[in-house]
C-alpha positions in Angstrom: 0.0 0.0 0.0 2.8 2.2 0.7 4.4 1.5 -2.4 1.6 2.1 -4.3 1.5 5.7 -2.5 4.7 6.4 -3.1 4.0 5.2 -7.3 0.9 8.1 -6.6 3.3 10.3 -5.2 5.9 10.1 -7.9 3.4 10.7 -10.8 2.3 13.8 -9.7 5.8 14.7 -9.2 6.6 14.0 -12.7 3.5 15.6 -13.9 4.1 18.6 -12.3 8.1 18.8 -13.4 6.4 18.0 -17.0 3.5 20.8 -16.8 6.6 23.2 -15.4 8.7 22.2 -18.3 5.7 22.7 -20.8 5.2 26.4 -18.9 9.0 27.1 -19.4 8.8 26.3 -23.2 5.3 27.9 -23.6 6.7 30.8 -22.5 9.7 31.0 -24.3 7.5 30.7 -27.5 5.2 33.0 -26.3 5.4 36.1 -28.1 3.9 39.5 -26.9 1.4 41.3 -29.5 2.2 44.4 -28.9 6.1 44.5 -29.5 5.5 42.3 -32.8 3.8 45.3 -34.1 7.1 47.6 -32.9 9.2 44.6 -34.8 7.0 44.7 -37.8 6.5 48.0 -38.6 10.4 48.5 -38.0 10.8 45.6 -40.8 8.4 46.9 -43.2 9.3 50.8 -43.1 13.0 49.8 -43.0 12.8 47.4 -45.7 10.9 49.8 -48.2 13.3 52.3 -48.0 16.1 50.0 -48.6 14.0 49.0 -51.9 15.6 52.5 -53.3 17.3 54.6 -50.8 20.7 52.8 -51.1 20.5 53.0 -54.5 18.8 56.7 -54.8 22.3 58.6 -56.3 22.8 55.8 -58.4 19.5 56.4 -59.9 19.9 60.1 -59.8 23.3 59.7 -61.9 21.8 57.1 -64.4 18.4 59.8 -64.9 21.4 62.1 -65.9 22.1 64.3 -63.4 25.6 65.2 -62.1 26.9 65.2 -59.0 27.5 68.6 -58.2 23.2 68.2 -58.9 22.6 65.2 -56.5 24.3 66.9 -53.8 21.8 70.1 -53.8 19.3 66.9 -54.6 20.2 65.3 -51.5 20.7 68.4 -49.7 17.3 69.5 -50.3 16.0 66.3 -48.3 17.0 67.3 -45.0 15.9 70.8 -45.1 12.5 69.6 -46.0 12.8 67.2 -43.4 14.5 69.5 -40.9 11.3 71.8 -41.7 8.8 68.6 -41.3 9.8 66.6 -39.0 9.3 69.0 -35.8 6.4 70.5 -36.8 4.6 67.1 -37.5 5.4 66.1 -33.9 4.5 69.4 -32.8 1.2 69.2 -34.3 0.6 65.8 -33.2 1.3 66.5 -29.7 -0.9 69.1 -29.2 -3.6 68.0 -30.8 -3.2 64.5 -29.7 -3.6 62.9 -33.5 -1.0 61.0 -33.6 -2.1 58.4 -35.6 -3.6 60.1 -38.0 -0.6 62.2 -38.7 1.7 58.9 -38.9 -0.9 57.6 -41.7 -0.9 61.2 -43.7 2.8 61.0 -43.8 3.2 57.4 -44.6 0.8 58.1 -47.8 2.4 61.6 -49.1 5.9 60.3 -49.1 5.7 56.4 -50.1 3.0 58.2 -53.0 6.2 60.6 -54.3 8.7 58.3 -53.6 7.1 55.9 -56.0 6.1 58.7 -58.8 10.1 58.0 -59.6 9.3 55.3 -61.4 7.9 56.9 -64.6 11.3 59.0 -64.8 13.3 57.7 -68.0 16.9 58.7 -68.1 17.9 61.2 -71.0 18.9 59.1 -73.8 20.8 61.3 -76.0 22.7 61.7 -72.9 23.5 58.4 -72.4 23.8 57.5 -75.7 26.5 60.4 -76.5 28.7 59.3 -73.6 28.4 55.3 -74.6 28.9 56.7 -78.0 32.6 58.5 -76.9 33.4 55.6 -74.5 33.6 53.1 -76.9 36.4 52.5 -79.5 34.1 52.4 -82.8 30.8 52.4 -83.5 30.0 48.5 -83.6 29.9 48.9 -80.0 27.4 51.3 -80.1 23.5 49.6 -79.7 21.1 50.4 -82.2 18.9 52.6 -80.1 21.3 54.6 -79.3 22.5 54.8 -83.2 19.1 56.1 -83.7 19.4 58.8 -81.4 22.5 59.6 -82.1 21.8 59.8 -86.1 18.6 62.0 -85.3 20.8 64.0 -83.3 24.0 64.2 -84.8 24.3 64.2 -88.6 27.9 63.6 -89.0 27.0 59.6 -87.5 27.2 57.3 -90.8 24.7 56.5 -93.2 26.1 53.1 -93.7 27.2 51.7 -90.4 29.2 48.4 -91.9 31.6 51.2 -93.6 35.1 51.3 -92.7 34.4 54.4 -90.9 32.3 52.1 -87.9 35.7 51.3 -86.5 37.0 55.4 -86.4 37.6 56.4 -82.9 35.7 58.6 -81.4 38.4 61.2 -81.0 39.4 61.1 -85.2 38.6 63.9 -86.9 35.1 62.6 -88.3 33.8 62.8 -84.7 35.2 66.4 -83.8 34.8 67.4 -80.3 34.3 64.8 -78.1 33.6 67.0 -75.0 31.4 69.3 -77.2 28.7 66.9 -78.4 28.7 65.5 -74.4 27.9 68.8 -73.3 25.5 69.7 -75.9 23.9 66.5 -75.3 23.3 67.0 -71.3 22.6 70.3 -71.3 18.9 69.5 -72.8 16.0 68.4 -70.4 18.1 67.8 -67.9 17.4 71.5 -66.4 13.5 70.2 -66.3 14.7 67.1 -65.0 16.8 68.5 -62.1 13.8 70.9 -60.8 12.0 68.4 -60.7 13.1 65.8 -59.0 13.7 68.3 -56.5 10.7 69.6 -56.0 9.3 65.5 -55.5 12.2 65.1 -53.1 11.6 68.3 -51.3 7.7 67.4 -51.0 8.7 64.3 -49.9 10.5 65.1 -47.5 8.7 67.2 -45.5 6.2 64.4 -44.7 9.0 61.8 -43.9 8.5 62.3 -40.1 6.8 59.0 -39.3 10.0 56.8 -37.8 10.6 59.5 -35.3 6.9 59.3 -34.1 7.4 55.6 -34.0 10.7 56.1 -31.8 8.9 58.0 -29.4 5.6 55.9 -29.1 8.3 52.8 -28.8 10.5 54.3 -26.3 7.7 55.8 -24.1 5.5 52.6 -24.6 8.7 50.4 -23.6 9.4 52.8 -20.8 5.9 52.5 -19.5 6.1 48.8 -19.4 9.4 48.6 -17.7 11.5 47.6 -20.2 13.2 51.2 -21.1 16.5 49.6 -22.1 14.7 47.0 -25.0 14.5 50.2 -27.5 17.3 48.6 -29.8 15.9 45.2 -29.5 12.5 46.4 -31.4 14.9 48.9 -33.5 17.2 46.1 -35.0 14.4 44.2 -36.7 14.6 47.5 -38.9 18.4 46.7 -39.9 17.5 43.4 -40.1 14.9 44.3 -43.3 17.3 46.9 -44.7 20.4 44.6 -45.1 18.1 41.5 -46.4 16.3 43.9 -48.7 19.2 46.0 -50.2 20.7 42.9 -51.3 18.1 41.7 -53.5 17.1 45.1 -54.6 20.7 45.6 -55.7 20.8 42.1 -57.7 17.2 42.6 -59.5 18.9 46.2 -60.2 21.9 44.3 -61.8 19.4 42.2 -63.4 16.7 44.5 -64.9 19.9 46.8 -66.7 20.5 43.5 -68.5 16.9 44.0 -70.0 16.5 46.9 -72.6 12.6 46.7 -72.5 11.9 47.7 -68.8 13.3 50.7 -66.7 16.8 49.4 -64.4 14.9 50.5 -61.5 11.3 49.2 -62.1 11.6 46.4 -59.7 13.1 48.4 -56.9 10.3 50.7 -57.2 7.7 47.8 -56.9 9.2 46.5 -53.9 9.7 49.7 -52.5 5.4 50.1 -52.7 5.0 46.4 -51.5 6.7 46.9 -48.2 5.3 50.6 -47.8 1.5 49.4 -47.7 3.0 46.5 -45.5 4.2 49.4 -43.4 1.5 51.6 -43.2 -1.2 48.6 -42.1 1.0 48.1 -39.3 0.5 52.2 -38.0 -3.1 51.3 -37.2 -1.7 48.9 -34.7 1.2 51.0 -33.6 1.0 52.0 -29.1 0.6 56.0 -30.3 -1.6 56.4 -27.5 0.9 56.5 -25.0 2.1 59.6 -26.4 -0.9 61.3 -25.7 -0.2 62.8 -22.1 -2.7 63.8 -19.5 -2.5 67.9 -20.1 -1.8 69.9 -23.6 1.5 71.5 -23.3 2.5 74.9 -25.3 4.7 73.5 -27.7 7.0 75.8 -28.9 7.8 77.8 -25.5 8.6 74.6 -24.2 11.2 73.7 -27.1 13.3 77.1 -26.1 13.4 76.3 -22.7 14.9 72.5 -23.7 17.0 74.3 -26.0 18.6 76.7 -23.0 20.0 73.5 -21.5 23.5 73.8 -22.9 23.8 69.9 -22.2 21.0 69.5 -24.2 22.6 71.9 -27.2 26.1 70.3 -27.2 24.7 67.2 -27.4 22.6 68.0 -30.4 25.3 69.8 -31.6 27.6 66.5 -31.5 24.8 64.6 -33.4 24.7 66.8 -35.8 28.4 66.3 -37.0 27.6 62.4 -36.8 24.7 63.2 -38.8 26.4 64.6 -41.3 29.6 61.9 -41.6 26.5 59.2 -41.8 24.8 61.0 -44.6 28.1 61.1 -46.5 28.2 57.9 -46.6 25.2 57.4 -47.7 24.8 59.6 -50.7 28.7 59.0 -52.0 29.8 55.8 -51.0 28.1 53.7 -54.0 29.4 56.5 -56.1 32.6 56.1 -54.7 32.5 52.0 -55.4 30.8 52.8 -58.7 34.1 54.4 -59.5 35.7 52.0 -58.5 34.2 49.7 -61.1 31.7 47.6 -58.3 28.1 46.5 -59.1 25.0 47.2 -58.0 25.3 43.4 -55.9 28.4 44.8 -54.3 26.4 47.5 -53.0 23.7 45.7 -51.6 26.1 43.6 -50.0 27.9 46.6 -48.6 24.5 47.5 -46.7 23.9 43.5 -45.7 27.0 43.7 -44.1 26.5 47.0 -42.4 23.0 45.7 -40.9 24.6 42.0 -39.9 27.2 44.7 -37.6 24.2 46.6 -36.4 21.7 44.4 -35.2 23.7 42.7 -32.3 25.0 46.3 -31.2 21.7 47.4 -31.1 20.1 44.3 -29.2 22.8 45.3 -26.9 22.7 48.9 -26.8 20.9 49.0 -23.7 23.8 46.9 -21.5 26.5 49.3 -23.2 24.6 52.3 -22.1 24.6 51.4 -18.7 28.1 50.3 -19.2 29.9 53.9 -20.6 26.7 56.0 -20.4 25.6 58.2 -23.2 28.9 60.5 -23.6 30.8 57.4 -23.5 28.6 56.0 -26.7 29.2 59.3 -28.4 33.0 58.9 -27.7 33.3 55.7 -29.2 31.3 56.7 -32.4 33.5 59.8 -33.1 36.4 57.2 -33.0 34.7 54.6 -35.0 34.1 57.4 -38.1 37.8 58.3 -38.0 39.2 55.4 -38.6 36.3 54.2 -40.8 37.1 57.1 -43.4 40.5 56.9 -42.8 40.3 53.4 -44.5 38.1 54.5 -47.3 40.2 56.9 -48.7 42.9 54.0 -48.9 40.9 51.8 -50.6 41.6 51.0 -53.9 39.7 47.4 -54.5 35.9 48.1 -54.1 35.5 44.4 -52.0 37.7 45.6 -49.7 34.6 48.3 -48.1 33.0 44.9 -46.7 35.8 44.6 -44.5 35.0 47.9 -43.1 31.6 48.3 -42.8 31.3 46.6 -39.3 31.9 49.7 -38.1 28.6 50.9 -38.8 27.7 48.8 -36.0 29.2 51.5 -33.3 28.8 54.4 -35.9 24.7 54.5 -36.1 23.7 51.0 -34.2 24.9 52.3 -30.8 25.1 56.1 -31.5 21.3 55.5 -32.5 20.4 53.6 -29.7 22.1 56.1 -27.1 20.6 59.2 -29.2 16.8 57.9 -28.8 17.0 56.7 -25.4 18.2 60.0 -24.2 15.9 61.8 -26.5 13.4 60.1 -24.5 14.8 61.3 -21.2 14.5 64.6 -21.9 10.8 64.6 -23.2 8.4 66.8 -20.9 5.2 65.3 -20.3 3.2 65.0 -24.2 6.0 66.6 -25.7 7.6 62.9 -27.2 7.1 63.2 -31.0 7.9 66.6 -30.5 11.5 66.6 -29.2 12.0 63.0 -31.0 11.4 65.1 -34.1 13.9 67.7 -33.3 16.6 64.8 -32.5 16.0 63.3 -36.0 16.0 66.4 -37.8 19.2 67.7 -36.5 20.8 64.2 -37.6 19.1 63.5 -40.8 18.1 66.6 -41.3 20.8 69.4 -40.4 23.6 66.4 -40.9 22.5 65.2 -44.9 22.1 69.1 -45.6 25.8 69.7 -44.4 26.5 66.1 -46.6 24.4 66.9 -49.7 25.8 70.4 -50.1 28.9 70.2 -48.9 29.9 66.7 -49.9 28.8 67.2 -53.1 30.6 70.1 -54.4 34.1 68.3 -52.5 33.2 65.3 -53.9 33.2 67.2 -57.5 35.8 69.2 -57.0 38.6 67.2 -55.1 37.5 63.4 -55.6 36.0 61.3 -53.0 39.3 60.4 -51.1 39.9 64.2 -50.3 36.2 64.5 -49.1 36.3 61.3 -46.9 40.4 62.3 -45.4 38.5 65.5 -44.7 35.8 64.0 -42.6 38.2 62.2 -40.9 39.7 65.3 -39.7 36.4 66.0 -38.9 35.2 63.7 -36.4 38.5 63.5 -34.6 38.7 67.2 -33.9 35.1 67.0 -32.5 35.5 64.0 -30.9 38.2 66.3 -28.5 36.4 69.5 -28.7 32.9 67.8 -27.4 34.6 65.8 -24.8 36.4 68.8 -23.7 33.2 70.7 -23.1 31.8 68.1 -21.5 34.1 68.9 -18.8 33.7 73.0 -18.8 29.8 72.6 -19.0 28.2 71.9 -15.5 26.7 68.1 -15.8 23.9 69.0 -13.6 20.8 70.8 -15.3 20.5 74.7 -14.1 18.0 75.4 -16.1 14.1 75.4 -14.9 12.4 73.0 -16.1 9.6 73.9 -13.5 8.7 76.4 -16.2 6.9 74.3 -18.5 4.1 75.6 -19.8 0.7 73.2 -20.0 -2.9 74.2 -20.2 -3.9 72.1 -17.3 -1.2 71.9 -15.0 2.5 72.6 -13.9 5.3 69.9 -14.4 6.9 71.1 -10.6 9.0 67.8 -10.2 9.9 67.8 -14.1 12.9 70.3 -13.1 14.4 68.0 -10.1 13.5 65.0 -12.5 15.7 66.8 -15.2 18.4 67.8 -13.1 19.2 64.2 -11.9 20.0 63.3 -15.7 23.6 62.4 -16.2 25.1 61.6 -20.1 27.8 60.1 -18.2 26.0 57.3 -16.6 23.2 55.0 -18.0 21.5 54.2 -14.6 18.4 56.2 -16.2 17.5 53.4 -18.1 
């Protein structure tokens, strides 16, 4: 009988270790609704821009425009979004629509973007150029002969004359550089104003990824798990670096095919991934941002903005901002030059994103670990040495071997950037200052890349340009660090003075004033 207890005894001992193993997997496999909606609309938004993005001064060069153009182009992105990007927040704070503006914006610029597609490239451009590259004319297609010979009367009658293997410098050509010019300097005008007049559009309602940061950040904050920001954020790089590669190969692919646009494909993706992204905003947490009293927007902004703290660390994303964008708008020019393809390139983003994601599901730990100056520190020294081996680089395989260092150089910097960004937000003021941090990186940062990159880039070749950022990010590497040490680290400003309709934030300024960049224990 006792045996036969014990037998009962054992059982349920089994069956309960069982039903606790069952828990322990049933949990691990559990996953939690509302962050798969942070992961998912990461992945989709981050995987339609990759669609064309990457590829966006590639396609700007093969519409025909130069690059002294693509850098006012690019240049006029960020001001638009600079312009945007706050006052969408703004808006959306105080009126509390949140959602509504995410949706707007996702529609107006995924609508533009895509508008692209219907540009053709000039092809008496094109055809000119191919036409003086080549050594005769049997290399030349026959759609371009019949541009050229409706161009250009002094092309052959009879192309299988002796004259089809001239040069194009012999005397039956003449000017080589003349017909080149003549040739680009029609449309292309019509074609510059207005792509940048889509871009500009564009770009001013290209604000919904910093309204997502703050509804993640405040949503993750809420929930106690403040220091999971990167962990939601990485799924983003994850879709970027799968996507850019097979954008770039269908890219390679579609040039090969002389009946559909190089870029169609891209351009379908790119719209695929953007509905896919904007399904996923109905489902986004945006009502956390909403906050319990409507506070005056823009007084509140100048009184953040008189926290020199606050200003010197804006300040010091900026100049990352602006060594990022670099990259971004001159790098595939640079391995264009350099004879890569457009497979390279996408592999050059895969690589970047493999680097990224485990910094960012780890951002949180290193945070904690160096605080917030300390991020910034290491992210000045990671873009140093990254151009410094750029503008040594003379085999266009060799830039996968350093693009891990875009792990540190956005996937921490990133991480560090939102998370404090979040810190310092007043009481339904999130999308509002989130908005002011992206636009002074991507916006303030490309405008400094697209202007000023692209007139360098023209004028002194891209290894002067990236030696020169180098310089760059070392000097202000030292300079912020040193005024980190002259500036007070403890908040004198007010922040009691915060104006709301319905109440006063009075424990706002002792909140703010406990807030140190040199520690992560705010997390």
């Amino acid at each position: 009988m006792a045996t036969g207890g014990g037998q009962i005894i054992n059982g349920k001992i089994q069956a309960v270790e069982e039903e606790t193993q069952y828990g322990n997997r049933a949990r691990i496999f559990r996953i939690n609704k509302d962050l798969l909606v942070l992961k998912l609309y990461y992945f989709f938004a981050f995987s339609a821009k990759a669609c064309i993005q990457p590829f966006f001064p590639v396609f700007l060069r093969h519409v025909g425009l130069s690059a002294e153009q693509t850098g006012y182009v690019i240049g006029l992105q960020p001001l638009a979004n600079f312009i945007g990007a706050p006052i969408a927040g703004a808006l959306a704070d105080k009126y509390r629509k949140h959602r509504v503006a995410m949706l707007i914006m996702c529609i107006v610029s995924s609508a533009l973007r895509f508008s692209l597609v219907f540009l053709r490239p000039n092809e008496e451009l094109n055809a000119a150029k191919n036409f003086c590259n080549n050594s005769s004319f049997s290399n030349i297609t026959g759609k371009e002969r019949t541009v050229l010979k409706k161009n250009y009367s002094m092309i052959p009658e009879n192309y299988s004359s002796p004259l089809v293997d001239k040069n194009c410098t012999d005397d039956f050509v003449g000017n080589t550089t003349d017909i080149v010019k003549t040739t680009a300097s029609r449309d292309n005008y019509n074609m510059f104003v207005l792509i940048s007049v889509l871009s500009f559009v564009w770009s001013l309602f290209d604000g919904s990824n910093s309204m997502a940061d703050a509804a993640t950040v405040k949503y993750l904050t809420d929930i106690g798990r403040g220091g999971d920001y990167g962990k939601q954020r990485l799924w983003g790089a994850v879709g970027w670096g799968s996507i850019a590669v097979l954008s770039g190969l269908t890219i390679d692919q579609s040039s090969q095919n002389s009946n559909q646009s190089q870029f169609f494909i891209a351009f379908c993706g790119f719209l695929l991934f953007s509905i896919a992204a904007f399904v996923t905003v109905f489902k986004l947490p945006l009502e956390y941002l909403g906050g319990e009293s409507k506070p005056k927007i823009f007084q509140n902004v100048f009184i953040i903005l008189s926290d020199c703290r606050i200003v010197t660390f804006l300040v010091g994303i900026l100049i990352m901002g602006a060594c990022f964008s670099t990259i971004g708008a001159f790098l595939f020019w640079f391995i264009q030059d350099m004879n890569g393809s457009h497979l390279l390139m996408g592999l050059t983003l895969c690589m970047t994103c493999v680097s990224e994601v485990p910094i960012m599901f780890f951002s949180g730990k290193l945070i904690k670990c160096i605080g917030h100056h300390g991020v910034l520190y290491l992210t000045f020294v990671c873009y140093t040495i990254r151009y410094v081996l750029y503008s040594f680089l003379h085999n266009a395989w060799y830039v996968l071997a350093v693009e891990p260092l875009h792990g540190v150089t956005f996937g921490a910097m990133w991480a560090a950037t939102t998370s404090y960004g979040g810190l310092i937000s007043p009481e339904g003021m999130r999308a509002t200052v989130m908005g002011l941090v992206m636009a002074t990186h991507f916006g303030l940062g490309k405008l400094i890349a697209g202007f000023g990159g692209g007139a360098m880039y023209s004028s002194y070749g891209p290894r002067i340009l990236f030696r020169s950022l180098a310089v760059t990010s070392a000097i202000t590497c030292l300079l912020f660090a040193l005024s980190q040490r002259l500036i007070k680290r403890k908040s004198q400003v007010h922040y009691s003075n915060f104006h709301n309709d319905s109440q006063n934030d009075s424990t706002w300024d002792a909140e703010m004033k406990e807030i140190n960049l040199d520690s992560g224990d705010e997390l």
